[in-house]
C-alpha atoms as an extended CHARMM CRD file, in Angstrom:
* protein
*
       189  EXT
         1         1  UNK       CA             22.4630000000       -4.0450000000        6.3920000000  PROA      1               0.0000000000
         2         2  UNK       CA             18.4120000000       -3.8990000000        6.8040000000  PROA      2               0.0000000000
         3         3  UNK       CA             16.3180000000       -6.7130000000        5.2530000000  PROA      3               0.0000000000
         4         4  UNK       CA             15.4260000000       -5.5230000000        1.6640000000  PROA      4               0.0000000000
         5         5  UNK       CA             11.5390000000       -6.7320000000        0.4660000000  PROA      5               0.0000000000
         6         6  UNK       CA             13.0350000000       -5.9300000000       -2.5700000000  PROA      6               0.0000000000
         7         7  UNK       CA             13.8450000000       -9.6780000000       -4.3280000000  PROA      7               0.0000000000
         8         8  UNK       CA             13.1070000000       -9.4860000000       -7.9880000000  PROA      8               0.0000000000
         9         9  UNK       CA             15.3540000000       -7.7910000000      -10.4630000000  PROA      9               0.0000000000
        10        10  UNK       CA             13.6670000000       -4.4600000000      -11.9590000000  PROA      10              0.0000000000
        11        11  UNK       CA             12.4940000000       -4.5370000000      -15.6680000000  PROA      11              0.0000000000
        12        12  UNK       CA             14.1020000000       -2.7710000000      -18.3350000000  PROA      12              0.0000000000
        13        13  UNK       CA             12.5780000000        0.6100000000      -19.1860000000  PROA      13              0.0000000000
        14        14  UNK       CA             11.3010000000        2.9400000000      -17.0290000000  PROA      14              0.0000000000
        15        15  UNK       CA             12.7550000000        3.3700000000      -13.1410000000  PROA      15              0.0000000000
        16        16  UNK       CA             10.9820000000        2.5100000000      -10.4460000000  PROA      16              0.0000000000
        17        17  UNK       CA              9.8090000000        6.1110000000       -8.2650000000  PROA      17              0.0000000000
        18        18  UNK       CA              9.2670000000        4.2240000000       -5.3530000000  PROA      18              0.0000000000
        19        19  UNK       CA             12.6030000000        2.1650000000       -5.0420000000  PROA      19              0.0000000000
        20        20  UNK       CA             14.1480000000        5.7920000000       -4.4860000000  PROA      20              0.0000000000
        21        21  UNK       CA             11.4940000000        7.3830000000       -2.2150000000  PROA      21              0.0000000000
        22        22  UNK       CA             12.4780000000        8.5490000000        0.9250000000  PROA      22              0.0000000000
        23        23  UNK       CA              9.5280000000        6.9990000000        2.6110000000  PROA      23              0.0000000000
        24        24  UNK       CA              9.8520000000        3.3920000000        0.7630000000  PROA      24              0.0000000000
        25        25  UNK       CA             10.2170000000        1.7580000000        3.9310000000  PROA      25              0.0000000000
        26        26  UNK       CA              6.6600000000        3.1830000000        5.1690000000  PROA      26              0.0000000000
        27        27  UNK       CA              5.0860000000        2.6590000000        2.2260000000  PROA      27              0.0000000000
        28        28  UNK       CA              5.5460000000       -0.8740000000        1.6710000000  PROA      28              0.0000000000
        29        29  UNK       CA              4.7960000000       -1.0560000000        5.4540000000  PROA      29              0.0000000000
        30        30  UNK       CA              1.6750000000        0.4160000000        4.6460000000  PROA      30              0.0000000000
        31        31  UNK       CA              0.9570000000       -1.6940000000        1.8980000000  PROA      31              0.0000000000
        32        32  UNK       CA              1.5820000000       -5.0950000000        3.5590000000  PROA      32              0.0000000000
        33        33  UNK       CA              0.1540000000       -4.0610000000        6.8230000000  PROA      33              0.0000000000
        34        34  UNK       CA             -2.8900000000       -4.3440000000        4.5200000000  PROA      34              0.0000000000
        35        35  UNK       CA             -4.4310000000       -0.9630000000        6.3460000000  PROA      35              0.0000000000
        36        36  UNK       CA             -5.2090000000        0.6450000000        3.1020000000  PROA      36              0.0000000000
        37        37  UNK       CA             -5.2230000000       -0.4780000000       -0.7700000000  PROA      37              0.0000000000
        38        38  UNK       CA             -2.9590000000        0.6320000000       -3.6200000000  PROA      38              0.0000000000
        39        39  UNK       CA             -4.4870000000        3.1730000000       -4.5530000000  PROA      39              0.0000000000
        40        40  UNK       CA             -4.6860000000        5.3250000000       -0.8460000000  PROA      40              0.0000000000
        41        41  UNK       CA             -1.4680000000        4.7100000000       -0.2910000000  PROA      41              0.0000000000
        42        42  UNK       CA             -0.2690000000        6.2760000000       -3.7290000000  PROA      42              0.0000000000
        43        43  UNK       CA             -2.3930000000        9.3590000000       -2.3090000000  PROA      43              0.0000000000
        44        44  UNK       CA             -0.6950000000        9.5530000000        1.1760000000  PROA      44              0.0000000000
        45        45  UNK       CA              2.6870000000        9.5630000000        0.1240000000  PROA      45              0.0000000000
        46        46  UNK       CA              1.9050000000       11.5930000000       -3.3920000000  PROA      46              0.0000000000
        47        47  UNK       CA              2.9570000000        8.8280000000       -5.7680000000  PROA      47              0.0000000000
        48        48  UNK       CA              0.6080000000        7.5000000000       -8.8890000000  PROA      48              0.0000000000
        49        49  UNK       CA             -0.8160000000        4.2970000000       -8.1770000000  PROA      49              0.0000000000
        50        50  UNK       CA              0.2070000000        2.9180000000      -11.4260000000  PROA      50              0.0000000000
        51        51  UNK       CA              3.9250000000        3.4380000000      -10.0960000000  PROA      51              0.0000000000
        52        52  UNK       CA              2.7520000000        1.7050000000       -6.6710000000  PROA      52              0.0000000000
        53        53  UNK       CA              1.3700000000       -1.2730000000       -8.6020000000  PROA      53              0.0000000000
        54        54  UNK       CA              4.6500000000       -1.3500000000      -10.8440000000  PROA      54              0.0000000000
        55        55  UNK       CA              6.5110000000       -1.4070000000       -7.1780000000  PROA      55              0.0000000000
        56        56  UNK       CA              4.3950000000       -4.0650000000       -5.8060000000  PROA      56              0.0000000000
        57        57  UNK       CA              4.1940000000       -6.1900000000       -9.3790000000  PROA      57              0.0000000000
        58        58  UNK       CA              8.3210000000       -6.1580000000       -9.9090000000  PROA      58              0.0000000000
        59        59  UNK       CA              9.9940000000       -5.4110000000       -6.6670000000  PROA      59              0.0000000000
        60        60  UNK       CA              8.6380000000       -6.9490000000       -3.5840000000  PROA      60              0.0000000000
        61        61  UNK       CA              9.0660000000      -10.5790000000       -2.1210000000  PROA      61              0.0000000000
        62        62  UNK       CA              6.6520000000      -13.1860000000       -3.0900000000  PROA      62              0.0000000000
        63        63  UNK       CA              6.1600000000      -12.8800000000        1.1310000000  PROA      63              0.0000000000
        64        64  UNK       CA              5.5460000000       -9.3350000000        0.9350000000  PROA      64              0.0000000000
        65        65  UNK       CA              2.8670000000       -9.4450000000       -2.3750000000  PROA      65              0.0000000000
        66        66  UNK       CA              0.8030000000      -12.5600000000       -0.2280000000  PROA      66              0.0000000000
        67        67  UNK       CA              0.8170000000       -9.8600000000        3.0440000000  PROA      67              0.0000000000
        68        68  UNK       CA             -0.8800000000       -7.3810000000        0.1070000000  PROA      68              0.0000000000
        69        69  UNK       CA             -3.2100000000       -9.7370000000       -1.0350000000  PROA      69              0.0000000000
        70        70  UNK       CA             -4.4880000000      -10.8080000000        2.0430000000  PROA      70              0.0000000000
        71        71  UNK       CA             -6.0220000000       -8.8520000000        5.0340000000  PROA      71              0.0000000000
        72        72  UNK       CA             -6.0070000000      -11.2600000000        8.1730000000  PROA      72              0.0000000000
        73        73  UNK       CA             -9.6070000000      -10.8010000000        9.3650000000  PROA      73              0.0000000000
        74        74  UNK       CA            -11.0950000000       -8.5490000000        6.7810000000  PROA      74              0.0000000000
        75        75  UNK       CA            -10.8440000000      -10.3980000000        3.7030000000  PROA      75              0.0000000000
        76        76  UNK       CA            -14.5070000000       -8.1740000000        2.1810000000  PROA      76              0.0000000000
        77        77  UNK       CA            -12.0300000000       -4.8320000000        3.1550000000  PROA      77              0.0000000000
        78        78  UNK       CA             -9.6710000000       -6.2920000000        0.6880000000  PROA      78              0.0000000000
        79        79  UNK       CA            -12.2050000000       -7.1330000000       -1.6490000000  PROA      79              0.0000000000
        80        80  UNK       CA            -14.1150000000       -3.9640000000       -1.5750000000  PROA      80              0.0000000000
        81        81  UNK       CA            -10.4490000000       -2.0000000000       -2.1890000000  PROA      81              0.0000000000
        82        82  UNK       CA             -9.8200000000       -4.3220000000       -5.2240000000  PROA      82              0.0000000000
        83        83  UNK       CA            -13.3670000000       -3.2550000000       -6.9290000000  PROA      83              0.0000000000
        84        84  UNK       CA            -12.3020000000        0.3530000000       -6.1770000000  PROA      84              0.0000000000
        85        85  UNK       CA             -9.4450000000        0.3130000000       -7.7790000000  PROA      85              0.0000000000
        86        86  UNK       CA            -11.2160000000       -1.9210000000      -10.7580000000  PROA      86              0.0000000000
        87        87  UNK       CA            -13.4290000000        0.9670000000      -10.5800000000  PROA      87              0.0000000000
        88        88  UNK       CA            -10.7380000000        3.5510000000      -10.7640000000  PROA      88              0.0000000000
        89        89  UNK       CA             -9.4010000000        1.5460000000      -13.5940000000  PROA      89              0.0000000000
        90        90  UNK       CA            -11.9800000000        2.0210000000      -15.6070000000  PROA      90              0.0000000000
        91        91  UNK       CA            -12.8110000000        5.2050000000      -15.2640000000  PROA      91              0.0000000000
        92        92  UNK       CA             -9.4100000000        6.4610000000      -15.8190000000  PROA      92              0.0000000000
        93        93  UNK       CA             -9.7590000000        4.0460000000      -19.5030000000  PROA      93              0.0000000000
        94        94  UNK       CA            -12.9860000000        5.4900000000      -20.0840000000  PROA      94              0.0000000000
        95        95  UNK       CA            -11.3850000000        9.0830000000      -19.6440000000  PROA      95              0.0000000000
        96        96  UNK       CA             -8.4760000000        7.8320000000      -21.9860000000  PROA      96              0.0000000000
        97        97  UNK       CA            -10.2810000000        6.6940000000      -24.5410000000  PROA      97              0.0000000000
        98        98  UNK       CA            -12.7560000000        9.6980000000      -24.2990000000  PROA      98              0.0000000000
        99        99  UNK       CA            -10.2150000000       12.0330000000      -24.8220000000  PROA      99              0.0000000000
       100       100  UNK       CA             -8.9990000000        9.7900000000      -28.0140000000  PROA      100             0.0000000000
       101       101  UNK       CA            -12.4910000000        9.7780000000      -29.6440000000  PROA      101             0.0000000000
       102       102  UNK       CA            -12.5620000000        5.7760000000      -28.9460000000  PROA      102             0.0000000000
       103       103  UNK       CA            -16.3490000000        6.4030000000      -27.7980000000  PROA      103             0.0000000000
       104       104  UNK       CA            -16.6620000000        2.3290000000      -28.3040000000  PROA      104             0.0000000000
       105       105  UNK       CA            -14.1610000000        1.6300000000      -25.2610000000  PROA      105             0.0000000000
       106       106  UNK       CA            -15.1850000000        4.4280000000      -23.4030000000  PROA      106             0.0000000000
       107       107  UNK       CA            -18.4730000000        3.1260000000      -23.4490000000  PROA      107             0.0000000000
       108       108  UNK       CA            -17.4770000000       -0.2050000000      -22.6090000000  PROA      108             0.0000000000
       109       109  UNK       CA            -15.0440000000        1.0600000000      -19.9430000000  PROA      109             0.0000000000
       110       110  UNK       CA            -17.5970000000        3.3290000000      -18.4060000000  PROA      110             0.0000000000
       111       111  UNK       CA            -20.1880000000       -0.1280000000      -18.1150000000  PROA      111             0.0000000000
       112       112  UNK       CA            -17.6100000000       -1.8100000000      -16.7090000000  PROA      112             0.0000000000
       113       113  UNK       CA            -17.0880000000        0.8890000000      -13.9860000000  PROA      113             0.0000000000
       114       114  UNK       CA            -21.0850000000        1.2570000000      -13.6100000000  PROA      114             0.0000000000
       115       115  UNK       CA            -21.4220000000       -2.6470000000      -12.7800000000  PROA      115             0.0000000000
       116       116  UNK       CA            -18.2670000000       -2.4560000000      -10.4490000000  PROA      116             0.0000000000
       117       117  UNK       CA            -19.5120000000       -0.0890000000       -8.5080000000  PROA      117             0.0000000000
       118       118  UNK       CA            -22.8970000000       -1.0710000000       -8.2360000000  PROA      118             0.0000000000
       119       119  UNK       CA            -21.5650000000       -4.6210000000       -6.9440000000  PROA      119             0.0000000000
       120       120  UNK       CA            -20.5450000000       -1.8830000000       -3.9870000000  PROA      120             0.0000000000
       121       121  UNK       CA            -23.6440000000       -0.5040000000       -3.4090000000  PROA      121             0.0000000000
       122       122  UNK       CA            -24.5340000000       -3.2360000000       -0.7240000000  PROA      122             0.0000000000
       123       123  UNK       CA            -21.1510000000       -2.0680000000        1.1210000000  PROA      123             0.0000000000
       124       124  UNK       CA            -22.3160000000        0.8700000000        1.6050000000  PROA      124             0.0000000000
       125       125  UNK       CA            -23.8100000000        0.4260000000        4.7130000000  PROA      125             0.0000000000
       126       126  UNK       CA            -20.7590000000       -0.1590000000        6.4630000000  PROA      126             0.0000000000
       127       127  UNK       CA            -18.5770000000        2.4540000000        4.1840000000  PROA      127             0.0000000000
       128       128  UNK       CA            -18.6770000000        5.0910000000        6.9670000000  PROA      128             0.0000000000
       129       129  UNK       CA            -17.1360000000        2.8390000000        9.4350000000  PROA      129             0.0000000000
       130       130  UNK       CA            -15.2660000000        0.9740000000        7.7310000000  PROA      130             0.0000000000
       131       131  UNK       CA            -13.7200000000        4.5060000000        6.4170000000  PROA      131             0.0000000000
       132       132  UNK       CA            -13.5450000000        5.6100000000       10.1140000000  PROA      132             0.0000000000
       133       133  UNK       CA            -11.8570000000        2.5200000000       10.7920000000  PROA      133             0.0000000000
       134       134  UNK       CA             -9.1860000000        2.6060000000        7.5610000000  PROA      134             0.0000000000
       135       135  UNK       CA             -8.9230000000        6.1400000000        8.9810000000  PROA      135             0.0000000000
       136       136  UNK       CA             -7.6470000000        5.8720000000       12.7110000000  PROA      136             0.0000000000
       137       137  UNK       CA             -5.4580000000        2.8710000000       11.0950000000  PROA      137             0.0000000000
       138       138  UNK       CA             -3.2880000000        4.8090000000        8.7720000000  PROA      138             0.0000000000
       139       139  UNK       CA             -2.9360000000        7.5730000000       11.7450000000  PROA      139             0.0000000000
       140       140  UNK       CA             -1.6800000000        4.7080000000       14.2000000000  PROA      140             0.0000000000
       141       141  UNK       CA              0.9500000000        3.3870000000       11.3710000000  PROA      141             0.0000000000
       142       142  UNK       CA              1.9670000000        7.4030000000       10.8070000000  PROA      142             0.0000000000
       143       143  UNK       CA              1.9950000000        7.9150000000       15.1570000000  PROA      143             0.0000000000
       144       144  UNK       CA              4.0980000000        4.4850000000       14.9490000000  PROA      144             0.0000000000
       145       145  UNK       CA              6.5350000000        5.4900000000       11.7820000000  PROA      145             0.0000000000
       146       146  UNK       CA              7.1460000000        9.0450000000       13.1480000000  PROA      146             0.0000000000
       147       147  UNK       CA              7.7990000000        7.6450000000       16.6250000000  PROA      147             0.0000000000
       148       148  UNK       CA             10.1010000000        4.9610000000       15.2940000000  PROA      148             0.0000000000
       149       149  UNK       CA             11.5720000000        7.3130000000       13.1780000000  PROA      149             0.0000000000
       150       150  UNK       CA             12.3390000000       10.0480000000       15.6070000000  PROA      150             0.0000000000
       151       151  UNK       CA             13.3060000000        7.5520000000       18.2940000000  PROA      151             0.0000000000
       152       152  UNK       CA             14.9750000000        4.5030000000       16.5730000000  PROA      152             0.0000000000
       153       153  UNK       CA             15.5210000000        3.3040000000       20.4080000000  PROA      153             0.0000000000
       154       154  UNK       CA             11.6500000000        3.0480000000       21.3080000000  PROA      154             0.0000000000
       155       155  UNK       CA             11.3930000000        0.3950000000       17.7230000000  PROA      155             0.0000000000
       156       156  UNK       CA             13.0760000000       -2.4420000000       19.8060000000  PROA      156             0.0000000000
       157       157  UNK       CA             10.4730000000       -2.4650000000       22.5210000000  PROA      157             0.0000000000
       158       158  UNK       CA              8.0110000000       -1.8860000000       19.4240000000  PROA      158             0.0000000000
       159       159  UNK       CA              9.8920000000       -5.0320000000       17.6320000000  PROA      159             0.0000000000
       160       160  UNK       CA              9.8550000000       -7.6850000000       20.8240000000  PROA      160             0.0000000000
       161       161  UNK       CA              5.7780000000       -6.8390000000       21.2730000000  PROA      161             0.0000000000
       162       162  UNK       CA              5.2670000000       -7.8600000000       17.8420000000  PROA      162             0.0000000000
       163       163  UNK       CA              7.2830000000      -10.9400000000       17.7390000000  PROA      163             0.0000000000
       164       164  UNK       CA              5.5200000000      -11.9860000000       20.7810000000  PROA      164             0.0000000000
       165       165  UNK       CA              2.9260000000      -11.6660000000       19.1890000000  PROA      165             0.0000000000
       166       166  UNK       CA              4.0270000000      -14.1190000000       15.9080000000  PROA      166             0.0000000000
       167       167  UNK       CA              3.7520000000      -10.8040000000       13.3160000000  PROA      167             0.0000000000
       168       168  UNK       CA              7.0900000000      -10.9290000000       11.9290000000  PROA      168             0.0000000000
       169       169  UNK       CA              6.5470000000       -8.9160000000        8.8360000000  PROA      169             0.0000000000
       170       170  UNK       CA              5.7830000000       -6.2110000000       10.9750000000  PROA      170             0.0000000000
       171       171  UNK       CA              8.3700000000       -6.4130000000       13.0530000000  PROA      171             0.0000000000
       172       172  UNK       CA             10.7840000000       -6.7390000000       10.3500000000  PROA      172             0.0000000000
       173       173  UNK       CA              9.5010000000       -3.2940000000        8.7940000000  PROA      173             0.0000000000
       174       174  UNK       CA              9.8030000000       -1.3960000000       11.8930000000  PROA      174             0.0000000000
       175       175  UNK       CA             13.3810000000       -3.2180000000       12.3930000000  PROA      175             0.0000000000
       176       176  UNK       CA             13.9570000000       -1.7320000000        8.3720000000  PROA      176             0.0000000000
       177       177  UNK       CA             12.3650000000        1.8690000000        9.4200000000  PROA      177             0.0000000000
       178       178  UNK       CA             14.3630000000        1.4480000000       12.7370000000  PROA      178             0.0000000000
       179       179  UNK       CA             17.8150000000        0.8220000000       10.5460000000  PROA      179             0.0000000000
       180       180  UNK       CA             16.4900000000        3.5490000000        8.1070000000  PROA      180             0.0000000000
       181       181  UNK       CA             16.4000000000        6.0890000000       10.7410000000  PROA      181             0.0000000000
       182       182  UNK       CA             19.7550000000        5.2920000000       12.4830000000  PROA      182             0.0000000000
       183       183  UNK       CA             21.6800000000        5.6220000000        9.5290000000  PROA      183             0.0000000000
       184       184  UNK       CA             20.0580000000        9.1780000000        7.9830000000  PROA      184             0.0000000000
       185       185  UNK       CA             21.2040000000       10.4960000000       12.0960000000  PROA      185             0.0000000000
       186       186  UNK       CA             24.6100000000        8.6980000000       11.8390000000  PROA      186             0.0000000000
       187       187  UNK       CA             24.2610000000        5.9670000000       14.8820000000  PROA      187             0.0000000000
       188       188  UNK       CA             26.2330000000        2.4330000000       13.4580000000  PROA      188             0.0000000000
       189       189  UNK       CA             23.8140000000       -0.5880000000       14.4830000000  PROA      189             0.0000000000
């Protein structure tokens, strides 16, 4: 049986989308591999972010959620994702409580998206790489999760680089996408 990143028991109400998506492997390899933030990886896969966050907030390993947090090596990447989804936040309150006639919050929800982004501003600079560089990142991690996916044997190879190379959460999700694969084509492990 594949190691789960799933260790926390669900909370009552609504079901998680993401614990039964086809692709829940990927995603939460996309999420911990720390290539892109909450919210662009609810876009790639076509899942709301709130459901993402949800995911991340009552499902994964304490492990998995400090992988999230933390980009080894980029830590203002990380930072700049977090304001856009504050950012995102907001605005999506401020259209809420538009829509609700609240014009106090929205007004308070659209200054706090204002002052968000203009803590951004000085980013800018760097957006278009930094967006080029997000970019060929999430194309490597599809390349690598088709590839592992359509040839479960190539993961192993793909599995001893990375423990060589002491990154054993990523290893471990292409071992999961690996075991993922073999058992939608029928091969016993």
């Amino acid at each position: 049986m594949p190691q789960q990143l799933a260790t926390t028991t669900a909370r009552p109400g609504r079901r998680c989308v993401l614990c039964s998506h086809p692709d829940r492997a990927e995603v939460e390899f996309a999420l911990t591999a720390g290539s892109s933030s909450i919210r662009g990886v609810a876009g790639r896969f076509g899942l709301a972010p709130e459901s993402v966050r949800r995911h991340v907030r009552d499902h994964l390993s304490a492990a998995a959620q400090a992988a999230l947090a933390e980009v080894e090596g980029a830590p203002g990447l990380t930072m700049a994702s977090r304001l856009l989804e504050v950012a995102d936040h907001a605005r999506d309150t401020r259209a809420a409580a538009e829509a609700r006639g609240d014009h106090k919050l929205a007004l308070s929800a659209g200054q706090a998206e204002a002052r968000v982004l203009a803590s951004l501003a000085p980013l800018d600079t760097l957006g278009a790489d930094i967006a080029e560089n997000i970019q060929d990142a999430n194309d490597a991690l599809k390349v690598l999760g088709t590839t592992v996916r359509e040839h479960p044997e190539v993961a192993t190879a793909i599995i001893d680089v990375l423990e060589s190379r002491n990154r054993r959460d990523w290893a471990d999700h292409i071992r999961q996408m690996a075991d993922n694969a073999n058992r939608e084509i029928g091969v016993s492990a």
